[in-house]
Structures are given as structure tokens and as C-alpha cells.
C-alpha positions as CSV (number, residue, x, y, z in Angstrom):
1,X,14.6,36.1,65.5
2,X,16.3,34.4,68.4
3,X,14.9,31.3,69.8
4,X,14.3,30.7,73.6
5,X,13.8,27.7,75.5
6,X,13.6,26.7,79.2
7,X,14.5,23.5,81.0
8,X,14.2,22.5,84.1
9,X,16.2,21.0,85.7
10,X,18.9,23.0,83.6
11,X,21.3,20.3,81.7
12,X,23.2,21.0,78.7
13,X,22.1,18.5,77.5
14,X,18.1,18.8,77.7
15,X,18.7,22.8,76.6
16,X,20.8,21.6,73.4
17,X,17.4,18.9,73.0
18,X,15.3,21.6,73.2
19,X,16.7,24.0,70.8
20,X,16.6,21.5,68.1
21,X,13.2,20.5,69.1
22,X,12.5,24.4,68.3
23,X,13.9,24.0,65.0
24,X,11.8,20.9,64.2
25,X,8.2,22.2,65.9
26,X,8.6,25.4,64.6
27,X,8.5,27.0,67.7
28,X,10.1,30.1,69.2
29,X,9.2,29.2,72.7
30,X,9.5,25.6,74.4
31,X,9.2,24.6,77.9
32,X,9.9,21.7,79.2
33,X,9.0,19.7,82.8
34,X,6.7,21.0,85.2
35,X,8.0,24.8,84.7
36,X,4.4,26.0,83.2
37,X,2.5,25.0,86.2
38,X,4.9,27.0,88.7
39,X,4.7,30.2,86.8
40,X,2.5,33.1,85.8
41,X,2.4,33.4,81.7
42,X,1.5,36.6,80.3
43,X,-1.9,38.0,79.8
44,X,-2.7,36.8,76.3
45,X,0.0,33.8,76.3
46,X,-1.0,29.9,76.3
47,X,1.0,27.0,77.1
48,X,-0.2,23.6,75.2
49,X,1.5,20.4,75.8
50,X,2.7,19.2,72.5
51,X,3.9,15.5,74.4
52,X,6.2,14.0,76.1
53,X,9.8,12.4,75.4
54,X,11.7,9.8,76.5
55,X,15.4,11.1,76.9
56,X,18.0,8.5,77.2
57,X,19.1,8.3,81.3
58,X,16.3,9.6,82.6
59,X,13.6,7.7,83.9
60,X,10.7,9.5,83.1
61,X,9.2,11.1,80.0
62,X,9.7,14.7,80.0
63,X,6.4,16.6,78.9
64,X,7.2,19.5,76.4
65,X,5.2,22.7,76.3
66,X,5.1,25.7,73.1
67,X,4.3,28.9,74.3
68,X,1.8,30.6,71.8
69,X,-0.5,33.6,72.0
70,X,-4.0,32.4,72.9
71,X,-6.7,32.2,70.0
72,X,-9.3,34.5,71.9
73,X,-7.1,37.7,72.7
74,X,-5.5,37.4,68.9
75,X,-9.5,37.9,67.5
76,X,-9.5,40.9,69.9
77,X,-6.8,43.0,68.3
């Protein structure tokens, strides 16, 4: 299965950070930044915050998200 991740801003070098952070969280789906408050997730899907990370040149942590399918509509199927 392909793995996705989304950065914003877009860098290289935050999206080749991110696809390795898949690798090591397990994780099909990451999203970094403020990109989870500014969009609509699927009926069903659930963003959690699993931290933040202090990337070398930037000045602020950047808060990482997993995309999962929520608990409540998985009981329902």
C-alpha cells in the first residue's frame, strides 16, 4: 500500500521527514502544520495529534497529525 503524507508549507525536505516518520509511526496517513484545521476530513476520519517536532532551521515546532478512522463509526460497521 502506498503511503501519503501532506506538508504544508511543501519543502522537500519536511515531505522526505514525513515519509520516514510514516515508516517509524506506522502510519499510512501524516499531516503536518495547521493543514487539519483548514480542511474538511471525511465522514468517519479523525485526526489526532501525535506531537510536535523541532526541525532544524525552523523556528517553531511543527505539530504532526495521523489520520485514522474514528473508533465510534468502526463499532458501527
Amino acid at each position: 500500500m502506498a503511503r501519503l503524507f501532506f506538508a504544508r508549507p511543501v519543502r522537500a525536505v519536511i515531505a522526505a521527514w514525513l515519509q520516514a516518520l510514516c515508516k517509524e509511526k506506522d502510519s499510512d496517513f501524516l499531516l503536518s502544520g495547521d493543514l487539519p484545521g483548514t480542511m474538511t476530513l471525511p465522514q468517519g476520519v479523525a485526526a489526532q495529534n501525535i506531537g510536535t517536532v523541532k526541525l532544524r532551521g525552523k523556528n517553531r515546532p511543527l505539530e504532526i497529525f495521523a489520520m485514522s478512522r474514528r473508533m465510534d463509526d468502526t463499532l458501527a460497521e
